[in-house]
C-alpha positions as CSV (number, residue, x, y, z in Angstrom):
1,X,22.4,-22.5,16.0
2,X,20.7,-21.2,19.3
3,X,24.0,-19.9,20.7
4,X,24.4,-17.6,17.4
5,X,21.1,-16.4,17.7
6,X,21.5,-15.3,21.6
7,X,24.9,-14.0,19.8
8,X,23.2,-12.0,17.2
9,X,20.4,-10.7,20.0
10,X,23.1,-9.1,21.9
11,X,24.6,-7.1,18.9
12,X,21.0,-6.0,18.4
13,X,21.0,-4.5,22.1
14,X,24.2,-2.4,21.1
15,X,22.8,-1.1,18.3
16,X,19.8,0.1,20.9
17,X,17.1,-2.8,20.1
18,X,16.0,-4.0,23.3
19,X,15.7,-7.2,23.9
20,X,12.1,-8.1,23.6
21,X,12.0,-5.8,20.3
22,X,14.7,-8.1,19.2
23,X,13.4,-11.3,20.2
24,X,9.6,-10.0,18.7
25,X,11.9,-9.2,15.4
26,X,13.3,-13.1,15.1
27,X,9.6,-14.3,15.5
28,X,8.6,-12.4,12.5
29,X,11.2,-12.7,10.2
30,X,10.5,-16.5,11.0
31,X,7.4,-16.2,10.1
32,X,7.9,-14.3,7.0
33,X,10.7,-16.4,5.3
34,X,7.6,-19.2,5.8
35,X,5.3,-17.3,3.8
36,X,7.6,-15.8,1.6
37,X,8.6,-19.4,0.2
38,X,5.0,-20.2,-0.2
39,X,4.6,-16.8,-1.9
40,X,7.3,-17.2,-4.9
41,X,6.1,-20.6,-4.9
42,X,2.3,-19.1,-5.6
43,X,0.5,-22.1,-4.7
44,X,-3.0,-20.2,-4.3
45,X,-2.3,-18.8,-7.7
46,X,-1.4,-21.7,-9.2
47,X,-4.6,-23.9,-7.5
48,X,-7.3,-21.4,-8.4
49,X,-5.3,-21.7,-12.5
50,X,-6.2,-25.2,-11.8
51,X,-9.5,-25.7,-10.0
52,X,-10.9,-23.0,-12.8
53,X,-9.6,-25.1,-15.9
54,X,-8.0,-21.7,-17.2
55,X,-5.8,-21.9,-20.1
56,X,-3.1,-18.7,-18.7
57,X,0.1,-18.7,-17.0
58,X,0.6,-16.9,-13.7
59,X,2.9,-14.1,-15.8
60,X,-0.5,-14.0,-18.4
61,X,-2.6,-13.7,-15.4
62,X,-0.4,-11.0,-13.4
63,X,-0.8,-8.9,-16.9
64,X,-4.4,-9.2,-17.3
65,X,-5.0,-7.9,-13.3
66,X,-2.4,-4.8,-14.0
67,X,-5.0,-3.9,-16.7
68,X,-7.9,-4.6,-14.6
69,X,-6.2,-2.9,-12.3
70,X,-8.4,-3.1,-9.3
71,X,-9.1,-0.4,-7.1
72,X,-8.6,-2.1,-4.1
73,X,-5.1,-3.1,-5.2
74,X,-4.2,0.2,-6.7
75,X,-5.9,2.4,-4.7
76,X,-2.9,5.1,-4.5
77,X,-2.2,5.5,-7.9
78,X,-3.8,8.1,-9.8
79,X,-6.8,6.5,-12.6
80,X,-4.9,6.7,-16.1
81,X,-5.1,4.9,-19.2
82,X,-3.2,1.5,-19.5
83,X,-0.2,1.0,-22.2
84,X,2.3,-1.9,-21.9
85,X,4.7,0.8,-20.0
86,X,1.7,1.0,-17.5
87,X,1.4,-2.7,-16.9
88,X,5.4,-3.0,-16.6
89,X,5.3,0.0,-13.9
90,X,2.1,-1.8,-12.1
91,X,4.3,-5.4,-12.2
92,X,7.7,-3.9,-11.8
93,X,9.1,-5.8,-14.2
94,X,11.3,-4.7,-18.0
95,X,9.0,-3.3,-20.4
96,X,9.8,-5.7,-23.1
97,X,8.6,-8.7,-20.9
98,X,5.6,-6.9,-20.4
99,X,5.5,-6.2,-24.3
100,X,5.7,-9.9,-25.5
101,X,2.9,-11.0,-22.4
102,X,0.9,-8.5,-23.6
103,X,1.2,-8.9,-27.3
104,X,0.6,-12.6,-26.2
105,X,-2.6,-12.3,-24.9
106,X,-3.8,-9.9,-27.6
107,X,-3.1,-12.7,-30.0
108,X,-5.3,-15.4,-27.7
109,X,-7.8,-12.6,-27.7
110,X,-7.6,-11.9,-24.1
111,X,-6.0,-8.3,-24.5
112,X,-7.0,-5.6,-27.2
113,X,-5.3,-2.3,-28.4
114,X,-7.6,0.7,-28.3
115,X,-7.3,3.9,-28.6
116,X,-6.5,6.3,-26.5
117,X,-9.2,8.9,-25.7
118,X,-6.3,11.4,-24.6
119,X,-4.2,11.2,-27.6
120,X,-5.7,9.5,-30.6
121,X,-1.7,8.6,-31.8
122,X,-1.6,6.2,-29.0
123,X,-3.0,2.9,-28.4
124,X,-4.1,1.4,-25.0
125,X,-5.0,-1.7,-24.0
126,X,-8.2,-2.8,-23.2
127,X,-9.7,-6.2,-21.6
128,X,-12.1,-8.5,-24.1
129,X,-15.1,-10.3,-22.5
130,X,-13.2,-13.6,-22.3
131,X,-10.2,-11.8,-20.2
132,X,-12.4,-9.7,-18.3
133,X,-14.1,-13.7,-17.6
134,X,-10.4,-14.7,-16.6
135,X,-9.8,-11.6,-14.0
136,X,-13.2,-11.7,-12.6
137,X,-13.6,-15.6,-11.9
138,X,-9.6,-15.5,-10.2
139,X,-11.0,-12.8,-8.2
140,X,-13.8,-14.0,-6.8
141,X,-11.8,-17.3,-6.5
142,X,-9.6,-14.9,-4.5
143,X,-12.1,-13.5,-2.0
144,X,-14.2,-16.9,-1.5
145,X,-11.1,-18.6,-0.1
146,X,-9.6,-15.8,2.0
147,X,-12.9,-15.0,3.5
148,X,-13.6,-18.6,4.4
149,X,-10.7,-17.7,5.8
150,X,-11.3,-15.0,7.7
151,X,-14.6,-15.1,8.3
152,X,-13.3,-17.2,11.9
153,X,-12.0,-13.9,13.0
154,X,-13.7,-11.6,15.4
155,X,-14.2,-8.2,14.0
156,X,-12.0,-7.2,17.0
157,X,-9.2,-8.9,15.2
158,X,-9.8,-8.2,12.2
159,X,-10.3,-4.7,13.0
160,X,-6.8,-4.8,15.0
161,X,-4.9,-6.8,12.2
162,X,-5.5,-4.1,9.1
163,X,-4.0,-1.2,10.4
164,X,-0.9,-3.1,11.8
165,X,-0.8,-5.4,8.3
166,X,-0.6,-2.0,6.5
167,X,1.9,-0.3,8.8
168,X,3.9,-3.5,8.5
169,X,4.2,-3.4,4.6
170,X,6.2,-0.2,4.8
171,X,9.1,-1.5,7.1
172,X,11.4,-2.4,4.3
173,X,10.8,0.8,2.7
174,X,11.5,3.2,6.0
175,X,14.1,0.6,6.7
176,X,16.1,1.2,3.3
177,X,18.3,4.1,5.1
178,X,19.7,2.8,8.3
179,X,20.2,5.7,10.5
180,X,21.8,6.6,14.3
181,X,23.0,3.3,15.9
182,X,22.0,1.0,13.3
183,X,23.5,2.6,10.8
184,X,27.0,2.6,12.9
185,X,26.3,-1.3,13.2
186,X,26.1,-1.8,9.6
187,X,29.2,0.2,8.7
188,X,30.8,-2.4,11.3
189,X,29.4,-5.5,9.6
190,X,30.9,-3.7,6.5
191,X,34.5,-4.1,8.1
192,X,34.2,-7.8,9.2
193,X,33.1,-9.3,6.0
194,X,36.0,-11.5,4.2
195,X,36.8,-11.5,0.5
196,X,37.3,-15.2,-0.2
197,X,39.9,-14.1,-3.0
198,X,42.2,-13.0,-0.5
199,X,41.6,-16.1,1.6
200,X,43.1,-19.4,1.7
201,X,40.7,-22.1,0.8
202,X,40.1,-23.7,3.5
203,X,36.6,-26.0,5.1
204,X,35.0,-24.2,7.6
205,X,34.9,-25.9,10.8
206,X,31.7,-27.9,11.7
207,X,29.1,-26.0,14.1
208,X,27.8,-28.3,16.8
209,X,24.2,-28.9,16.4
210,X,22.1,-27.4,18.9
């Protein structure tokens, strides 16, 4: 496996990633598949669900903090009323999921419909005291173990880790279009790949273990 990395590191360089770029871009993607199979597997979600005794899913729970929407989280989008259209947009997932969570949750008497105060002919949706109970105790669940967390950080870390953190979140985003010699490396990757209906079945060959 080491030889194809040092293999893969030297395509990099042609495509004009130096090498200690390249090398600081392997110890970050390492990290990130690491916290990415934590992440999908939610385990801090799941642990506050359960420390707290609360009778939602993670889906219910994702619905309930798209209406709360909290500023900190949603700081960039502009303060509107919530409909189920608003929570899909906020989650990113199809609007009928987010129809039958929602009407869910209205039914446990989590969620209500209200009306709108910009269009009386629509209805929005509004938390009840016992959701508004749910969001806020996750919340400050949240925050107490992250800044137990944290709170072992020098502000000089802290202060250097934000700014980077946020630039970071915005690489896959300026990295969606490829250009100049990466994007001449990927129309090459195009050309090598195999379609294994034209190709006889075959094993592959065993890699020797490094």
């Amino acid at each position: 496996m080491g030889e194809r990395d040092e293999d893969l590191k030297r395509k990099l360089q042609d495509a004009g990633i130096d090498a200690e770029t390249g090398e600081a871009a392997f110890d970050v993607d390492a990290i990130l598949q690491r916290w990415r199979r934590k992440v999908i597997k939610r385990e801090l979600g799941h642990q506050a669900l359960t420390d707290l005794g609360l009778p939602v899913d993670l889906a219910q729970l994702d619905v309930l903090m798209a209406v709360r929407a909290p500023a900190s989280e949603f700081r960039n989008e502009p303060e509107c009323e919530t409909m189920v259209s608003t929570v899909a947009t906020r989650l990113n997932i199809d609007p009928s999921r987010a129809s039958r969570i929602t009407s869910e949750l209205i039914r446990r008497g989590y969620l209500y419909r209200d009306i709108s105060q910009k269009d009386a002919r629509r209805a929005v949706l509004a938390l009840t005291p016992a959701g508004i109970s749910v969001v806020e105790a996750v919340r400050h669940y949240k925050f107490l173990v992250l800044g137990s967390y944290l709170k072992d950080w020098t502000r000089e870390e802290i202060a250097t880790f934000l700014p980077l953190l946020e630039r970071f979140s915005a690489w896959s985003e300026r990295a969606a279009s490829p250009t100049g010699p990466v994007s001449d490396e990927v129309a090459k990757l195009r050309d090598t790949l195999l379609d294994p209906a034209q190709e006889p079945t075959k094993k592959p060959a065993k890699q020797a273990l490094n």
